[in-house]
Steps between C-alpha positions, in 0.01 A plus 500: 500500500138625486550820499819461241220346261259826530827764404406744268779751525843382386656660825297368714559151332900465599390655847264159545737304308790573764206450794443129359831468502561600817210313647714171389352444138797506268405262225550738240299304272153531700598869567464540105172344480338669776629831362439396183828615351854356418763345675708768358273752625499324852834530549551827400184663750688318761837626437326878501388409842867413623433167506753208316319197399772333423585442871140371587471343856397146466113387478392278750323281264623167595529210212233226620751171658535214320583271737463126444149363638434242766163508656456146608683364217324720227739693263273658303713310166231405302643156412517413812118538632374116506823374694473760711166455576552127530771543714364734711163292548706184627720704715168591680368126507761413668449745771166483535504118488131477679366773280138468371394456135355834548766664642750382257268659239489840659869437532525448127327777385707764741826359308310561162446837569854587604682304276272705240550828671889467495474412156333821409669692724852372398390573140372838591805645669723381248295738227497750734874467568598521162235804446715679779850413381409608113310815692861567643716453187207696329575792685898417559562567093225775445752686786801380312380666176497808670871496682641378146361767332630770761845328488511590167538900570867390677609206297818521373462164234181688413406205245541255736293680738200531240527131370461418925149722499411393177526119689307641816242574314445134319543360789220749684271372218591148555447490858138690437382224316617233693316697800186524380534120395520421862250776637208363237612120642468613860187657496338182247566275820325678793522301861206447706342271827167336389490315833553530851707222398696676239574806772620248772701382259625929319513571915756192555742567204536831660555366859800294316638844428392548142358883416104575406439583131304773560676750537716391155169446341391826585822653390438360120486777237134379331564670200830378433431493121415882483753585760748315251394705212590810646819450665586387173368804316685690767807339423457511156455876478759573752768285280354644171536928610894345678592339181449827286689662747801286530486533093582876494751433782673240227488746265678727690714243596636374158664829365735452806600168438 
């Protein structure tokens, strides 16, 4: 992707672009923007290099789990917190029924720290989670654009076949909004440990099976605004140049009818 961002030569461009592609990076979205060119123009460099992109193998990006949480009796529900912590803080009284004041203090302040860590992190994922999934439909109807507007050289109800693009592409603009919604509310709630307390805590949510946010945190687009703007402008101009073109194939059309 590096070197796909330094092309200068158009042929070298769909050489790099099939490379990426090859290497496993077939988002055809962040292909555009590294190459700084359309998703039109992304498809067609990789069909000159023999490849199809509409039978891309499937990314290993894996949507973060949203399994229910149950560390000690915390579930992260925000409504929830005080009887939790109550609960949780009589459970170990009655364990620890010779306990110290002291050690009942220390106690206290271990369960405020995880029942505050799985709050955050159970508030956290979910952004995240719904970042990925709007990521995924994102991408899912940008693609769709493109195979409506190729059926449209074999349709037989050739009208109904244009009305179906004409939908892809509202519903491409829809889902880019709603994306960078979720990618500006994901990356407005960062997670952190402030306390060796508060990474005992991060390091026992993930012993109960539950994934790091890292690596989804990492994965955020932090420009989603300006990344936003230009699949839309790409979009836009694609649909714009297609639309003139399906007019002169009307016109043609009509006298026939």
């Amino acid at each position: 992707m590096a070197a796909l961002r330094e092309w200068s030569k158009p042929g070298r461009r769909a050489d790099l672009l099939a490379a990426a592609w090859q290497a496993g990076e077939t988002n055809v979205s962040a292909l555009a923007e590294a190459a700084r060119i359309s998703r039109p123009t992304v498809y067609a460099d990789l069909r000159s290099r023999g490849i199809d992109p509409d039978h891309r193998p499937k990314g290993n990006t894996v949507i973060i789990n949203l399994a229910p949480l149950d560390i000690e009796g915390f579930t992260g529900v925000g409504e929830r917190l005080d009887a939790e912590f109550d609960a949780a803080l009589r459970r170990w009284a009655a364990e620890h029924p010779t306990a110290t004041h002291e050690e009942g203090k220390i106690e206290g302040m271990r369960l405020a720290a995880l029942m505050d860590t799985t709050y955050r992190y159970a508030n956290v994922r979910d952004l995240l989670a719904h970042e990925q999934v709007a990521r995924a439909e994102r991408d899912r109807l940008l693609h769709q654009v493109e195979l409506r507007w190729e059926a449209l050289s074999t349709a037989t109800a050739w009208l109904a076949a244009h009305h179906a693009y004409v939908l892809a592409v509202d519903e491409a603009r829809i889902a880019i909004d709603m994306w960078r919604e979720r990618a500006e509310a994901a990356l407005k709630r960062p997670f952190f440990c402030s306390s060796p307390r508060d990474e005992a805590a991060y390091h026992q949510i993930q012993e109960a099976g539950h994934p790091a946010l890292e690596p989804a945190m990492a994965d955020l687009d932090q420009t989603p605004a300006r990344t936003a703007e230009h699949l839309r402008a790409d979009l836009d101009q694609a649909h714009e140049r297609r639309m003139g073109l399906a007019a002169q194939t009307l016109r043609v059309a009509q006298p026939a009818q």
